[in-house]
C-alpha positions as CSV (number, residue, x, y, z in Angstrom):
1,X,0.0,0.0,0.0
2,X,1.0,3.6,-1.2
3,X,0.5,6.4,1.2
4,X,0.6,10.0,-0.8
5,X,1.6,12.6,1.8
6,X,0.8,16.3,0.7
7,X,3.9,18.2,0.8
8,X,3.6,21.9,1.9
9,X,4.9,23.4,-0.9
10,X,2.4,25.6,-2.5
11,X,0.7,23.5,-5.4
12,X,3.2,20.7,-5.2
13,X,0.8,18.7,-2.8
14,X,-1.9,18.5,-5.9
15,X,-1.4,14.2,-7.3
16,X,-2.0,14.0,-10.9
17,X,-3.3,11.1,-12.2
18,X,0.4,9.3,-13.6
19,X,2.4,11.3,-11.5
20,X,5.7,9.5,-11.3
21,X,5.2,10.6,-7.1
22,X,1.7,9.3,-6.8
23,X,-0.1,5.9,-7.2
24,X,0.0,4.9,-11.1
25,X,-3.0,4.7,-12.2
26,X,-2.6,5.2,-16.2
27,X,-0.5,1.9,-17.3
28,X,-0.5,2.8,-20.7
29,X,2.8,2.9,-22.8
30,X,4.9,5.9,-22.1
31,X,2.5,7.1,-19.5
32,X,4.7,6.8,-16.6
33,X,8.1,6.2,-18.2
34,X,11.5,7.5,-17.1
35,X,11.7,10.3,-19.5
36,X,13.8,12.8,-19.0
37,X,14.1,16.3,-20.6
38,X,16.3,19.3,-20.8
39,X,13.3,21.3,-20.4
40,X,12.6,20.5,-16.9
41,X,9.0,20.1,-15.6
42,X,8.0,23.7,-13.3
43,X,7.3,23.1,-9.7
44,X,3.5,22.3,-10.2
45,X,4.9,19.3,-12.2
46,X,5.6,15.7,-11.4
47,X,9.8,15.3,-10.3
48,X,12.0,13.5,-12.8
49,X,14.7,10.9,-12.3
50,X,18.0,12.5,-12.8
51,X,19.3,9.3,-15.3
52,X,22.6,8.7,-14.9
53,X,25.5,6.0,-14.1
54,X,25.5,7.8,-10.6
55,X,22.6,8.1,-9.3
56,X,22.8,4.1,-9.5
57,X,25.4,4.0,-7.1
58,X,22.9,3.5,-4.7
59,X,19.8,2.0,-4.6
60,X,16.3,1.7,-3.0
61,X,14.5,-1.5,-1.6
62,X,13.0,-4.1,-3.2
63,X,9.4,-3.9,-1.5
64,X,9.2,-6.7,0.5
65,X,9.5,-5.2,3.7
66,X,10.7,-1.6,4.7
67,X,13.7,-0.1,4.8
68,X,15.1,2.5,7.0
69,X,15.5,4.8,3.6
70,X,11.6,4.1,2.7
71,X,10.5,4.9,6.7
72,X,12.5,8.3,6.0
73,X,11.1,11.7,5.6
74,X,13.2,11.8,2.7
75,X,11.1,9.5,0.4
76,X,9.0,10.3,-2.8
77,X,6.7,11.2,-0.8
78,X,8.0,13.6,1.5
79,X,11.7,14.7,1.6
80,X,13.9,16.6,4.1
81,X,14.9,19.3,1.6
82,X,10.5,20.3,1.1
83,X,10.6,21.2,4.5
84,X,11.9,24.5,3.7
85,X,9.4,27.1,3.4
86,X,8.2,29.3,-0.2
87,X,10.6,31.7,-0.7
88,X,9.9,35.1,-0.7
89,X,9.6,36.4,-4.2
90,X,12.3,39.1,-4.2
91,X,11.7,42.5,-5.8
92,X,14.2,43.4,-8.9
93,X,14.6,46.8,-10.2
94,X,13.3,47.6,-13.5
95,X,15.3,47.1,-15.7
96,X,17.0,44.2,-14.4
97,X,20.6,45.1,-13.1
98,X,23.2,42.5,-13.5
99,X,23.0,41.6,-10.0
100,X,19.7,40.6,-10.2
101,X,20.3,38.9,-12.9
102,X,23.1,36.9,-11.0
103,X,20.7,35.8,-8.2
104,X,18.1,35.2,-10.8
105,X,20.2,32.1,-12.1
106,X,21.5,31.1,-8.8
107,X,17.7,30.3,-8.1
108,X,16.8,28.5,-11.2
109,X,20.1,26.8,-10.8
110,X,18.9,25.2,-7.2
111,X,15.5,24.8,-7.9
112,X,16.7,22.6,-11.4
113,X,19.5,20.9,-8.8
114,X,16.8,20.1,-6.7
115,X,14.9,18.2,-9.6
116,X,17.7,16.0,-9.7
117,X,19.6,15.1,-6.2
118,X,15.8,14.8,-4.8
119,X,14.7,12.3,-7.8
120,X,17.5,9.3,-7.2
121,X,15.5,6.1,-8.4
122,X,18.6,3.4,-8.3
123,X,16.4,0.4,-9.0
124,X,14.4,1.6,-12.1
125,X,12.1,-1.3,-11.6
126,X,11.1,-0.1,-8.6
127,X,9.1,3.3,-9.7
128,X,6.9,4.3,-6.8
129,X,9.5,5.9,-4.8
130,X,12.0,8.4,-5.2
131,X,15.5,9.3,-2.9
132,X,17.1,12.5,-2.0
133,X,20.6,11.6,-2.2
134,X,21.8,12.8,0.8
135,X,20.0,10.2,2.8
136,X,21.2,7.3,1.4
137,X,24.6,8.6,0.3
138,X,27.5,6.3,1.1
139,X,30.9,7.9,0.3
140,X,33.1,5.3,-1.8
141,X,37.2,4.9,-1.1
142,X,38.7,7.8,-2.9
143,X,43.1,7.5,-3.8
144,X,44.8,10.6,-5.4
145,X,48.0,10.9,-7.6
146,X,50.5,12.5,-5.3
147,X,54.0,12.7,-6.7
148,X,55.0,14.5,-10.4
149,X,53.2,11.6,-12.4
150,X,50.8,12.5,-14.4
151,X,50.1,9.0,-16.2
152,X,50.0,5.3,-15.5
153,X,53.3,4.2,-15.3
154,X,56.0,2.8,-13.1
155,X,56.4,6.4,-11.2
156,X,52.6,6.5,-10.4
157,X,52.0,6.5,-6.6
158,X,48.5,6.6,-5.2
159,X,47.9,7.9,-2.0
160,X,44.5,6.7,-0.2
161,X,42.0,9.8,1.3
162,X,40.0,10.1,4.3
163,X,37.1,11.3,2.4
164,X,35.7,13.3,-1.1
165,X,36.3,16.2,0.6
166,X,39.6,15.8,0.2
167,X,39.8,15.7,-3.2
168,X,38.9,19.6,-3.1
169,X,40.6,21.1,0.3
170,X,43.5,19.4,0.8
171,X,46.3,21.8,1.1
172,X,48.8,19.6,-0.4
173,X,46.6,18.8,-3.3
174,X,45.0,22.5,-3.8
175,X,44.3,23.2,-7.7
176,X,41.1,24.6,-9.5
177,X,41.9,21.9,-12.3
178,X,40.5,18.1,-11.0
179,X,39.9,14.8,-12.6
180,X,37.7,11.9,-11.1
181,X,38.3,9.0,-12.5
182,X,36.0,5.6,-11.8
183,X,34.8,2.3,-13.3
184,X,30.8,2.5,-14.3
185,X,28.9,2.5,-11.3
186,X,31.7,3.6,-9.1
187,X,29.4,6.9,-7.8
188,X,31.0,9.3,-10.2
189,X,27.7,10.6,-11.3
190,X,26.2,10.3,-7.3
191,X,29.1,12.3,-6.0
192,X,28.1,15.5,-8.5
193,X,24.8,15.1,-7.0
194,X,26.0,15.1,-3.1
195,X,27.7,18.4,-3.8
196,X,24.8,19.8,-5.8
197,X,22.8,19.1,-2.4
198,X,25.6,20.4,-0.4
199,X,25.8,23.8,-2.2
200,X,21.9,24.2,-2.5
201,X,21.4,23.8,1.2
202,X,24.2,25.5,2.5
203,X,26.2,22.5,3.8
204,X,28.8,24.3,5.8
205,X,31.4,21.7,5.5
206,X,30.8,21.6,1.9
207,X,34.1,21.7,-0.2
208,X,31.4,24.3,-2.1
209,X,30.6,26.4,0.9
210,X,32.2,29.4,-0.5
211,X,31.2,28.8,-4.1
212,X,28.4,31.4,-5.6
213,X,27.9,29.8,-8.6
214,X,28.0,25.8,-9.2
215,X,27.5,24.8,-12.7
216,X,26.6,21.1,-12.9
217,X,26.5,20.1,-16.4
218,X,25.9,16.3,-18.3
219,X,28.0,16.0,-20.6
220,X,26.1,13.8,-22.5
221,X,23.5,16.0,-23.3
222,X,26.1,18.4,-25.0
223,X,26.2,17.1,-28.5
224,X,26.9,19.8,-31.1
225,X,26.4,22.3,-28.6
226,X,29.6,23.7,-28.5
227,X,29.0,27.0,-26.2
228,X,28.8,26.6,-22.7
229,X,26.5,29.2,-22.2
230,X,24.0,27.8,-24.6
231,X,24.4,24.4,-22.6
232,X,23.7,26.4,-19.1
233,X,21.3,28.0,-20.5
234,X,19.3,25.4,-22.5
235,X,19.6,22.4,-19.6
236,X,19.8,24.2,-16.1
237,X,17.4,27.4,-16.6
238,X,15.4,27.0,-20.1
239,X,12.4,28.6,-18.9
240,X,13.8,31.3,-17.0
241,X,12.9,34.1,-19.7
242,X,14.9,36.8,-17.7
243,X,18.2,35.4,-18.4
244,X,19.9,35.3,-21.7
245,X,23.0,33.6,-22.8
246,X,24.7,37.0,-23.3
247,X,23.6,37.6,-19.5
248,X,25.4,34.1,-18.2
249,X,28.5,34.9,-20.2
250,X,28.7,37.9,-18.0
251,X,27.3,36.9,-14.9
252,X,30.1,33.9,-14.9
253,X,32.5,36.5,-16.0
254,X,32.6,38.5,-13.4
255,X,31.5,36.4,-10.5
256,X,33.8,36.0,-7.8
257,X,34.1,32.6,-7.3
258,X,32.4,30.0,-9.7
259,X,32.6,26.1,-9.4
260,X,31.9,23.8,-12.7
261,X,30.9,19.9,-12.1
262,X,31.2,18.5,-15.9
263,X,29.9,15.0,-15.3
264,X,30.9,11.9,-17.8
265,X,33.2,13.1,-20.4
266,X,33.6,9.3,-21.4
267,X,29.8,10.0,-22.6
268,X,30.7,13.6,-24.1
269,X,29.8,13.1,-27.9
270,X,32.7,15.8,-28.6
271,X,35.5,14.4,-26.5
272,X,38.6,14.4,-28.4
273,X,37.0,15.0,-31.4
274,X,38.6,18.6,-32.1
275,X,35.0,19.8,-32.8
276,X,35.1,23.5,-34.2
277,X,32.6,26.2,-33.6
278,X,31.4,28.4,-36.7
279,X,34.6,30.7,-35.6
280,X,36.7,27.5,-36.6
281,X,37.8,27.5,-32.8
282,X,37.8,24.5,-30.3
283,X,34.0,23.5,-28.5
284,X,33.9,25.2,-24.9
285,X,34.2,22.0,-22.8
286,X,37.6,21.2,-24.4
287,X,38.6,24.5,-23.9
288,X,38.1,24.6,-20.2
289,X,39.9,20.7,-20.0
290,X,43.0,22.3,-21.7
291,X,42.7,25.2,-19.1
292,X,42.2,27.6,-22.1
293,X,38.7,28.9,-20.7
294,X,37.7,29.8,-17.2
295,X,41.1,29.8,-16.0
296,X,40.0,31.2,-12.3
297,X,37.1,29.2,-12.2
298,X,37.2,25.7,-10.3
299,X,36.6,22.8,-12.6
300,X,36.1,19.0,-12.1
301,X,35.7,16.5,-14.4
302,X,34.2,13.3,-13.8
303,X,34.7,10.4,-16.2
304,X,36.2,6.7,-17.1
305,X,39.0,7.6,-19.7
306,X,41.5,10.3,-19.6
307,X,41.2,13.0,-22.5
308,X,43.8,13.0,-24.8
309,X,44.6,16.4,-24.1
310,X,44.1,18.5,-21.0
311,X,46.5,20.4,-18.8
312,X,48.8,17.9,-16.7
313,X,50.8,20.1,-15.3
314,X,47.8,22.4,-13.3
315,X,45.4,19.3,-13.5
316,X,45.1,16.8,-10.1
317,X,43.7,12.9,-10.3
318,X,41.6,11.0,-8.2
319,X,40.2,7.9,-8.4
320,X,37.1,6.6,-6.9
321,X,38.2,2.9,-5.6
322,X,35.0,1.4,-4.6
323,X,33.2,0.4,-1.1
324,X,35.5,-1.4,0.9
325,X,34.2,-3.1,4.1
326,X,33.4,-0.1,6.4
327,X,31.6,1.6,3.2
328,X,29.4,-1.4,3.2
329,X,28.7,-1.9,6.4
330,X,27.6,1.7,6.6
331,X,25.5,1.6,3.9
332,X,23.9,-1.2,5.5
333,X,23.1,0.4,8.4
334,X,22.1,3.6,6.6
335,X,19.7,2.1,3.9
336,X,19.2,-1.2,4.1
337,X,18.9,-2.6,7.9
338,X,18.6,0.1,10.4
339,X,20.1,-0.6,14.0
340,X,18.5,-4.2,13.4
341,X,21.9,-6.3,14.1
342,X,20.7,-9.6,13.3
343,X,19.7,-8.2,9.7
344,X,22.8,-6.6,9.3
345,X,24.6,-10.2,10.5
346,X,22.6,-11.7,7.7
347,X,23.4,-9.8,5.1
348,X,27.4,-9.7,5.7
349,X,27.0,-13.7,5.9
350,X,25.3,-13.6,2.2
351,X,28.5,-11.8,1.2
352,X,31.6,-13.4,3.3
353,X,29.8,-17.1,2.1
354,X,30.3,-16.4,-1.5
355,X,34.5,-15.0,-2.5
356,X,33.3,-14.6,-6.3
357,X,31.3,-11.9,-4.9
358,X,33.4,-10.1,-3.2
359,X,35.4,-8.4,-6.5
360,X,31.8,-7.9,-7.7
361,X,30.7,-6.1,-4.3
362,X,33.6,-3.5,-4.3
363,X,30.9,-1.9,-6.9
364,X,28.4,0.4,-4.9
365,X,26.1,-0.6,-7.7
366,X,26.2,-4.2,-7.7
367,X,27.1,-4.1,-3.9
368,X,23.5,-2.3,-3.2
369,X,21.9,-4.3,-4.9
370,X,23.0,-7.4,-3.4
371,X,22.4,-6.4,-0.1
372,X,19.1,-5.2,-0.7
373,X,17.9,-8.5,-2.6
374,X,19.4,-10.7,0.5
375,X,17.8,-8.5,3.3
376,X,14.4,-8.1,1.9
377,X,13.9,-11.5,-0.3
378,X,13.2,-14.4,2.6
379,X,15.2,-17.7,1.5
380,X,17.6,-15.3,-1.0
381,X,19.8,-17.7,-2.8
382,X,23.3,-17.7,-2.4
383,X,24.5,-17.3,-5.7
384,X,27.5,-19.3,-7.3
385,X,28.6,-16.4,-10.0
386,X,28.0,-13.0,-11.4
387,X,26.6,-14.5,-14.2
388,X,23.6,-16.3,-11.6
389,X,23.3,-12.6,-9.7
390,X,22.5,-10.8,-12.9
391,X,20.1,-13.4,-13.8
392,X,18.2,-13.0,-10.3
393,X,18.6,-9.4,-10.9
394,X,17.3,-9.5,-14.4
395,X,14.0,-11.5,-13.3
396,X,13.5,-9.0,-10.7
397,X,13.3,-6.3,-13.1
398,X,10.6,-8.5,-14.8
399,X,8.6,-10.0,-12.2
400,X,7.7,-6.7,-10.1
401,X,6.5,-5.5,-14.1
402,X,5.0,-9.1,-14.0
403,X,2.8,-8.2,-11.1
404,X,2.0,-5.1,-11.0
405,X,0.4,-6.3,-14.8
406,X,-2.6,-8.2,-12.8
407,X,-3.8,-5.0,-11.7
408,X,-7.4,-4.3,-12.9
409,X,-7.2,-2.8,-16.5
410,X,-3.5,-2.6,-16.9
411,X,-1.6,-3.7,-19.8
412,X,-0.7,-6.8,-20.2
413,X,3.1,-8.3,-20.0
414,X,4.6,-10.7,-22.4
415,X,6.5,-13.2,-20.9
416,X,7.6,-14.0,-25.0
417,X,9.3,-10.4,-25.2
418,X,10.5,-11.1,-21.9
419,X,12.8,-14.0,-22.8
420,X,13.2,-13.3,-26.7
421,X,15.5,-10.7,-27.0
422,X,18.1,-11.4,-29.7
423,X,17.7,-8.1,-31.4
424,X,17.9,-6.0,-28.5
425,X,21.3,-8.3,-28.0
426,X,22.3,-7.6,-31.7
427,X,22.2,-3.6,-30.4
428,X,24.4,-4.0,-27.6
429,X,27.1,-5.7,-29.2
430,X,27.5,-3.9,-31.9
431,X,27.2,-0.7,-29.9
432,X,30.3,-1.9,-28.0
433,X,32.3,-3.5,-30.5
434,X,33.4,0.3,-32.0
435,X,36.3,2.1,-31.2
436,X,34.3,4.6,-29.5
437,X,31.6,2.5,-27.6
438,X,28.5,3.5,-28.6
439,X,25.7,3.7,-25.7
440,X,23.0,5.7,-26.6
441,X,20.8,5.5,-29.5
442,X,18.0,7.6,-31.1
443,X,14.1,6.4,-30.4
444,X,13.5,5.9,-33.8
445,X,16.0,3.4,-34.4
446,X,15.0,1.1,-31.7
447,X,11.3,1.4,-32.5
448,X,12.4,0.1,-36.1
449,X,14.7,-2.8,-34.6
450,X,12.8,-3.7,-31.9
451,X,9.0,-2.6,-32.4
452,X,6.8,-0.7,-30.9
453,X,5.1,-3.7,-27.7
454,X,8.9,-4.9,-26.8
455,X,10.3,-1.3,-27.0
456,X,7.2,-0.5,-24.3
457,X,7.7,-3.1,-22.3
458,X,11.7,-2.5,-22.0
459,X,11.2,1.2,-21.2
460,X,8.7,-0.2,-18.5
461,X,10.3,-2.8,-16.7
462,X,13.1,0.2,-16.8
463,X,15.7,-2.0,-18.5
464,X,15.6,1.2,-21.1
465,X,15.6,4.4,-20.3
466,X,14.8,7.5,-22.4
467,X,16.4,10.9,-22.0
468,X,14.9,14.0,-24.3
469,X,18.3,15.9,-26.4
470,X,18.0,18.6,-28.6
471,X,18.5,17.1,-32.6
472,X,21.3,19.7,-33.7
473,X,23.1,18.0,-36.9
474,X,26.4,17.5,-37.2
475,X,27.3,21.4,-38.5
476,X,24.4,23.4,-37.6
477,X,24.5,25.7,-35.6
478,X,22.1,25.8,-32.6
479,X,19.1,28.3,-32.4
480,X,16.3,28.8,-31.0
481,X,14.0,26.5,-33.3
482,X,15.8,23.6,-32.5
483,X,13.7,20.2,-32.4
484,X,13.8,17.7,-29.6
485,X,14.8,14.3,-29.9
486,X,14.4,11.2,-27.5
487,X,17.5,8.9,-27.0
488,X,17.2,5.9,-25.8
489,X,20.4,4.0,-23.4
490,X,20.2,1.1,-21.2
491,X,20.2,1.8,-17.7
492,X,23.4,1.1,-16.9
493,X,26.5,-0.1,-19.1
494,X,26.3,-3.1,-17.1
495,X,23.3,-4.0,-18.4
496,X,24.2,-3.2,-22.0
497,X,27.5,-5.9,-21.7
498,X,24.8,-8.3,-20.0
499,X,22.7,-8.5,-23.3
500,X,25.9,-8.3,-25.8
501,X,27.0,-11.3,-23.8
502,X,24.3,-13.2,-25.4
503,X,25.4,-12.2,-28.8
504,X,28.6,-13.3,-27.8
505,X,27.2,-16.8,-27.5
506,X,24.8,-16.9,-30.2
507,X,28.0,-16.3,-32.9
508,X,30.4,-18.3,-30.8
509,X,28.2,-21.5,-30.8
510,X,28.3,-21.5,-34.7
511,X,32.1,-20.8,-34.6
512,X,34.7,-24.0,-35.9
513,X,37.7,-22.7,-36.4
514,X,39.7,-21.2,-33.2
515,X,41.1,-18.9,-35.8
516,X,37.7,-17.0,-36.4
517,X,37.5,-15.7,-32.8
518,X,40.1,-12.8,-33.4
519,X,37.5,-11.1,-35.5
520,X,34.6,-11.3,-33.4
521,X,36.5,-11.3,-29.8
522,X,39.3,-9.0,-31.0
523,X,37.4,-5.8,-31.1
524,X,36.5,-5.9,-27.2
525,X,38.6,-5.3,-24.9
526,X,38.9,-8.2,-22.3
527,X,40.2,-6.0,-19.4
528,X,37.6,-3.3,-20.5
529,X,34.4,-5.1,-21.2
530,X,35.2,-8.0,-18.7
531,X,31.4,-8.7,-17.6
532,X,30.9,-9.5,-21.3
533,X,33.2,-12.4,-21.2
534,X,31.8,-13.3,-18.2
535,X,28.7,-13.6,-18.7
536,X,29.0,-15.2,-22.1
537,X,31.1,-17.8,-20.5
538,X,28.6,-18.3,-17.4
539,X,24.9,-18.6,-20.0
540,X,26.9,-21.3,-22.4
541,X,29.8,-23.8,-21.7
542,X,30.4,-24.3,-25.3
543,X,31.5,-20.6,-25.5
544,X,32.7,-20.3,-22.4
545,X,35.1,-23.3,-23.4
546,X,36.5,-21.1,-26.4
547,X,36.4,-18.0,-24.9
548,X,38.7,-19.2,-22.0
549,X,40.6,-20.4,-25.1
550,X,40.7,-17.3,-26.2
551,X,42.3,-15.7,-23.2
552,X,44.6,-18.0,-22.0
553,X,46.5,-16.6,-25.6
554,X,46.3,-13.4,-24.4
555,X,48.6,-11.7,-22.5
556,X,47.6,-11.2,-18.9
557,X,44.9,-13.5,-19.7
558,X,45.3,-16.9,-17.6
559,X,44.2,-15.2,-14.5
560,X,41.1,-13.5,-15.8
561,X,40.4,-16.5,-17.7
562,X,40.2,-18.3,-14.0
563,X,37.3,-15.5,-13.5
564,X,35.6,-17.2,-16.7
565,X,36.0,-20.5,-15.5
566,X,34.0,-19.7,-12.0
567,X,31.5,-18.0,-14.0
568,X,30.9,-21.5,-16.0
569,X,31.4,-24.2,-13.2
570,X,30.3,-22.0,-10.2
571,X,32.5,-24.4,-8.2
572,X,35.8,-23.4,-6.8
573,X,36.5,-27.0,-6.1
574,X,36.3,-27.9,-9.5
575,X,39.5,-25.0,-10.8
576,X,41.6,-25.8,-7.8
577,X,44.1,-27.6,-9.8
578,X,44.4,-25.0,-12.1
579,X,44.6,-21.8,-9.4
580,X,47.6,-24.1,-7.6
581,X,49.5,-24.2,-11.2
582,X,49.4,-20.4,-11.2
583,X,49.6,-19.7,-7.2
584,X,52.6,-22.0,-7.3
585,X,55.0,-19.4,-9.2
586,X,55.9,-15.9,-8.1
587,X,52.5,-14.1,-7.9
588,X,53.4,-10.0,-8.7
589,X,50.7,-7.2,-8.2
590,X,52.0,-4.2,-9.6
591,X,50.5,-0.7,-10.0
592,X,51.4,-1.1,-14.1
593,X,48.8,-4.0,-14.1
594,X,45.1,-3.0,-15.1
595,X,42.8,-2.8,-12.1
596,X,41.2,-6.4,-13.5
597,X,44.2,-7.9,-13.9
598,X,44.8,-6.6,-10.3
599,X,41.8,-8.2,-8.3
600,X,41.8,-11.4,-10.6
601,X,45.3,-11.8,-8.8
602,X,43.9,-11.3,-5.3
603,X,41.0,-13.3,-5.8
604,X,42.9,-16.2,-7.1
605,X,45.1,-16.2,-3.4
606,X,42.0,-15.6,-1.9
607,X,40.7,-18.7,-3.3
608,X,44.2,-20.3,-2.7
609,X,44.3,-19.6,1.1
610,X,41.1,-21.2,1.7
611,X,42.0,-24.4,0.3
C-alpha cells in the first residue's frame, strides 16, 4: 500500500493522475516512463529521475519489507529538503541590473538541482519511490595521484584519502583543475549530485561552501552544442525568460568565485574530437579541460577515460576505488537494515559465504543491490557467479513488471518479449564492438529494430531508459527553433554488456575454427568489457570453453580466464588444480597491471588460502 503525503509546498501537494510521485493509475505505454528532458517540468509538475550512471550507485529496496530509507522523511513522498518554506519572491529593479540577474540564475540553478539530487531512483524497476541523495549517500574509497606523475606508469604512486572532501581542500593537493576517475557505477555521477545538495542547502562543511555559482553540467546531453553558455542555458534554466545567454556569459564572467561539475566526459559526444565552432575554434568544454577557458574558475571532471589532451601540469587525479568493508557496512546500516543487528549479520554472511562476490561487491552498484535483494527476499539464494546474480537481478526487473500487470485494466506483460530478446542483443554488441563504444541510441531506431510492444515493455520494466536531447546536426548551428529528440540507453553499461553477452554466444556457438574468434572477440577489450566475457562464459559452456581459449593466448589473460572459469562451473572445487598451477609461481601485483588484472590476482590467493 502507497501512502501519498501532501507536501507543503504551494501546489506541489496536488497528485496527478500518472504522476511518477503518486499511485500509477494510467499503465499505458509511455505514460509513466522515465523520460527525461532538458526542459525540466516547473514546480507544479511531477519530479523526474536524474538518469545517470551515478545516481545508480545507490539503490532503493525491493518492497518486501521496509527499509530504513523508505521509513524516512526523505522519500517520494515527503523529503527533508521540502521542508523548507516558499521563498519570498524578491523584488528586482526595473530594468533588471546585473545583479539581479546573478541571483536570478542562482535560483533556477537550485530549484533545477533540486529536480535531480531529490529524484534518485537506483532500482528503475522499482518506480513508486524516489530518494534524496543525501539520505542514502555512502561515500566510496577515494586514492589521489601524489608525486610528479601525471600517467599510468611505473612512477605513479597513489595515495589513499580520508574522504571526497579531500579531493577539493587538501592543502597539499589544492588546484582549480581536477579529474575523477571511476569504473561504471563507481558513484562518479552520485558524488556530482551530493555536492549539488551540499551547495543548494548551504552545507557548511561543503568543499562548495564558498562557491556562488556551481554549474553542474551532463555531458552527454552536449552534443553539437559547442558553447557553454547555450548548454547552461538550455539544460539548467530553459524557462527562465529573464536570463539570456549574453547575460550568463557575463554573470560567470565577473563572479567571484564560480565552481563547474562537468559530469561523464567518457559519454561527451565531442571528446577528443577537435570539434570546431562556426569561428573555426575548439568547442567550450575542451577549452576549459586544456585550461584555455575559465582559468579562475574551479573545474572537475568526472569520467572513465582520460582525455587525450588537458592540462597535466595544473590538473590533479583522483580515483574513486570502490566500497571497501566499512563503506558497506555503513551503507547497511544507513539504507538497508537500520540498528536491526541480526539483519545486518545476515546480510554480511550472504557476502563473506560467496569470494566470487566479493570483487563484484567492491561496486556500490552491484554491492547495493545485493544487499538489498538478501535483506528483503526471505530464502535469497546464495549465488555461485555473477553471471547467476545478474540473472536474479534481471528477473526481478521482470517480475515486479509481471505483477503489478494483474492489476485491474493494466496492460498486459509478455512473458515472450520477456525471454526473446536477440535483437535488442544484436544492439548492444555492436554498440560496443566500435572504437568509441556507442551507448545511446536515437528512439527511432530502436522502435524500427525492436518494435513498438517490446520497445514499451523495456522502457517499463526500466531495462531502457529514455532521455529528451535537442536534434542539432552535425554542422548546424544551434538556435532557437531547435527540435527535440528522445535517446534511448540502457540503464546502466552493465546492463548493456549483459545483453551483448548473449550475442557473444549466439556467434560463438556456430564458430569451428579457433582462428575466427580474433575477428569477433578481438574488437572488445577483455580487461575493458570483462562482464561481457563473463557472462558469455557463465549462460553457455560451449562458449565459455573457447572463450577461456581465447584468453589463456592473451597476454595477462590466464588469470582472468580463471574468473571465466567460475562464472561456468560455479565451483571453486572444481579449478583448484588450475589456481595451484598459477599460485605456485611468483604471484606480482604491480601498479602497471590493469585494475582487473589486479583483483583477478587477489582473488585467485584468496581462493588459494582457503583451500
Amino acid at each position: 500500500t502507497t501512502f501519498i503525503l501532501g507536501k507543503k509546498m504551494g501546489n506541489r501537494s496536488s497528485k496527478k493522475k500518472g504522476s511518477k510521485r503518486g499511485i500509477k493509475t494510467d499503465t499505458t505505454p509511455g505514460a509513466n516512463r522515465n523520460l527525461q528532458t532538458p526542459e525540466m517540468r516547473d514546480a507544479s509538475s511531477p519530479r523526474q529521475p536524474f538518469q545517470s550512471e551515478a545516481s545508480a550507485s545507490q539503490f532503493e529496496s525491493i518492497p518486501h519489507r521496509e527499509t530504513p530509507a523508505a521509513l524516512s522523511p526523505t522519500n517520494t513522498n515527503f523529503r527533508a529538503s521540502d521542508k523548507q518554506s516558499n521563498p519570498v519572491r524578491k523584488r528586482y529593479s526595473d530594468p533588471l541590473t546585473i545583479e539581479d540577474k546573478k541571483q536570478i540564475l542562482i535560483d533556477g540553478l537550485k530549484e533545477e538541482y533540486k529536480l535531480y539530487y531529490d529524484s534518485v531512483k537506483p532500482l528503475p524497476y522499482i518506480q513508486d519511490r524516489l530518494y534524496c541523495v543525501n539520505t542514502i549517500f555512502v561515500e566510496s574509497g577515494v586514492v589521489a595521484l601524489s608525486g610528479s606523475a601525471t600517467s599510468y606508469g611505473k612512477d605513479a604512486s597513489w595515495e589513499q584519502l580520508d574522504s571526497y572532501k579531500n579531493i577539493f581542500n587538501d592543502p597539499h593537493r589544492r588546484s582549480n583543475r581536477r579529474i575523477i576517475e571511476g569504473e561504471p557505477g563507481y558513484g562518479k555521477s552520485t558524488l556530482t549530485l551530493q555536492l549539488a545538495y551540499d551547495w543548494c542547502n548551504g552545507v557548511q562543511d561543503s568543499p562548495l561552501a564558498d562557491v556562488e555559482i556551481l554549474i553542474l553540467l551532463r555531458l552527454r546531453q552536449l552534443g553539437n552544442v559547442p558553447s557553454i553558455y547555450r548548454a547552461i542555458k538550455r539544460y539548467l534554466v530553459p524557462k527562465e525568460y529573464r536570463v539570456k545567454e549574453r547575460d550568463i556569459k557575463e554573470i560567470l564572467e565577473s563572479c567571484k568565485s564560480v565552481a563547474f561539475q562537468l559530469d561523464g566526459y567518457d559519454e561527451y559526444p565531442g571528446r577528443d574530437t577537435n570539434e570546431k565552432t562556426d569561428n573555426d575554434e575548439e568547442n567550450d568544454v575542451e577549452r576549459i579541460i586544456k585550461y584555455k577557458m575559465f582559468q579562475e574558475s574551479d573545474v572537475t571532471l568526472t569520467t572513465r577515460y582520460l582525455p587525450n589532451e588537458y592540462d597535466r601540469a595544473k590538473t590533479k587525479r583522483f580515483k574513486l576505488t570502490g566500497f571497501d568493508e566499512t563503506a558497506r557496512d555503513q551503507y547497511i546500516r544507513k539504507a538497508v537494515c537500520g540498528d536491526d543487528e541480526v539483519a545486518i549479520a545476515k546480510v554480511k554472511k550472504g557476502l563473506k559465504e560467496n569470494v566470487i562476490l566479493d570483487d563484484l561487491c567492491q561496486i556500490p552498484l552491484l554491492f547495493t543491490m545485493f544487499s538489498h535483494m538478501t535483506h528483503e527476499i526471505e530464502g535469497f539464494q546464495k549465488f555461485k557467479s555473477v553471471t547467476d546474480f545478474l540473472r536474479h537481478a534481471m528477473n526481478c526487473f521482470h517480475s515486479h513488471m509481471r505483477n503489478k500487470s494483474k492489476d485491474f485494466n493494466a496492460k498486459e506483460y509478455s512473458k515472450f518479449l520477456e525471454h526473446n530478446h536477440s535483437e535488442l542483443d544484436k544492439i548492444a554488441f555492436e554498440g560496443l564492438s566500435k572504437a568509441n563504444q556507442q551507448i545511446a541510441w536515437s528512439q527511432v531506431e530502436f522502435l524500427q529494430r525492436l518494435g513498438q510492444d517490446f520497445y514499451d515493455q523495456y522502457i517499463l520494466v526500466g531495462i531502457l531508459v529514455e532521455e529528451e536531447m535537442y536534434d542539432i546536426a552535425d554542422g548546424q548551428t544551434p538556435g532557437k527553433s531547435d527540435k527535440m529528440k528522445i535517446e534511448v540507453r540502457f540503464y546502466h553499461k552493465l546492463f548493456c554488456e549483459w545483453f551483448a553477452s548473449f550475442r557473444v554466444v549466439d556467434i560463438l556457438c556456430k564458430v569451428e575454427d579457433s582462428a575466427d574468434l580474433e575477428p569477433i572477440l578481438g574488437k572488445m577489450d577483455p580487461f575493458d568489457l570483462q562482464y561481457v566475457f563473463r557472462f558469455a562464459c557463465g549462460l553457455n559452456s560451449t562458449a565459455g570453453k573457447k572463450i577461456i581459449e581465447y584468453l589463456k593466448s592473451k597476454k595477462d589473460g590466464d588469470k582472468f580466464a580463471i574468473l571465466c572459469i567460475l562464472e561456468q562451473s560455479g565451483n571453486v572445487e572444481g579449478i583448484v588444480d588450475t589456481v595451484k598451477e598459477l599460485c605456485s609461481e611468483r604471484i606480482t601485483i604491480s601498479e602497471e597491471h590493469s585494475k582487473l588484472l589486479q583483483r583477478s590476482t587477489i582473488q585467485l590467493l584468496q581462493i588459494a588460502s582457503s583451500h
